[in-house]
C-alpha positions in Angstrom: 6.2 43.2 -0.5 5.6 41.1 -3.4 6.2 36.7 -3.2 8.0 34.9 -6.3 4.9 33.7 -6.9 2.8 36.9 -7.5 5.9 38.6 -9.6 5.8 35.4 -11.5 2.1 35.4 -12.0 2.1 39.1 -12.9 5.0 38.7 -15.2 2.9 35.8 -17.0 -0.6 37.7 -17.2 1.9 40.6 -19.0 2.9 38.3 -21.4 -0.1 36.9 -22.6 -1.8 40.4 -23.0 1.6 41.5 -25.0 1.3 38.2 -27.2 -2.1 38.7 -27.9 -2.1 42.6 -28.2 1.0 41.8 -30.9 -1.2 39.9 -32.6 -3.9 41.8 -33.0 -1.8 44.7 -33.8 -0.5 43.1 -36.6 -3.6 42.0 -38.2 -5.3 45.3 -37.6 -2.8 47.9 -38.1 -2.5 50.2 -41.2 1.0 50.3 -42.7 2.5 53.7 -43.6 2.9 54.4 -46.7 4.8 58.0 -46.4 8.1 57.1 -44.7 9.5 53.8 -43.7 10.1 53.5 -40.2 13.5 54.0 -38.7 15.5 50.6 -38.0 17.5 50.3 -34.5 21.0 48.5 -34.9 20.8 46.8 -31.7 17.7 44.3 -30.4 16.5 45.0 -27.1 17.5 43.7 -23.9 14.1 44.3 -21.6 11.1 42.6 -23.2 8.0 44.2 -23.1 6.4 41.8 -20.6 9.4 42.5 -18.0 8.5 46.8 -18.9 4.9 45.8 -17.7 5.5 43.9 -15.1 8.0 46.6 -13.6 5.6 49.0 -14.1 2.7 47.5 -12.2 5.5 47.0 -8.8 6.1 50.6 -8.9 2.3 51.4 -8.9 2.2 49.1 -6.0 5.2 50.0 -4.0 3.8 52.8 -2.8 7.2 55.2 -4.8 6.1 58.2 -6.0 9.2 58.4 -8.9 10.2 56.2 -11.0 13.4 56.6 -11.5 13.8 56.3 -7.7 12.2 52.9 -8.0 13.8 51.7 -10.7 17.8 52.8 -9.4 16.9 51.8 -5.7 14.8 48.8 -5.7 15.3 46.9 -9.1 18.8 47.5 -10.1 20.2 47.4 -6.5 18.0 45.2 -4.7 20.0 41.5 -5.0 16.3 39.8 -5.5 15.3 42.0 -8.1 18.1 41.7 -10.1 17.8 37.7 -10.3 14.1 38.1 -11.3 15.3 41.0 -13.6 18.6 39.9 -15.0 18.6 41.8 -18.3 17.9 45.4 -16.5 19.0 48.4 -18.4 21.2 51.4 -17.2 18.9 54.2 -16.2 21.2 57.3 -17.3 18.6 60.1 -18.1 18.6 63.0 -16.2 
């Protein structure tokens, strides 16, 4: 499907647009004044480059569900799971 090469060079285009988007977000966002926003206990394990990048492989796998993707391919899938070692447990139902 995919070489180490194009997940890797997928993975880094993600990142730059998250870095930059980050950026910009911060400088041009409005703060909310009304209610503070909510704080999670725990930090989380995916980053949002390694969301994108997931994201973009199921629109080019040819999958039609998500969740079928995600449970078959990345969390099984012994290759997968060393490009995505942090992977989260995919309990909705």
């Amino acid at each position: 499907m995919f070489t180490d090469d194009k997940i890797t060079e997928i993975f880094v285009m993600c990142d730059e647009f998250s870095q930059k988007f980050d950026e910009f977000f911060k400088k041009n966002s409005i703060e909310a004044t009304a209610k503070p926003k909510r704080k999670y206990y725990r930090a989380p394990r995916m980053c949002d480059s390694e969301v994108m990048t997931i994201l973009i492989l199921f629109h080019k796998s040819g999958y039609r569900c998500l969740k079928h993707y995600y449970l078959n391919h990345i969390c099984t899938d012994a290759e997968m799971r060393k490009r995505f070692p942090k992977t989260v447990s995919y309990n909705r139902r």
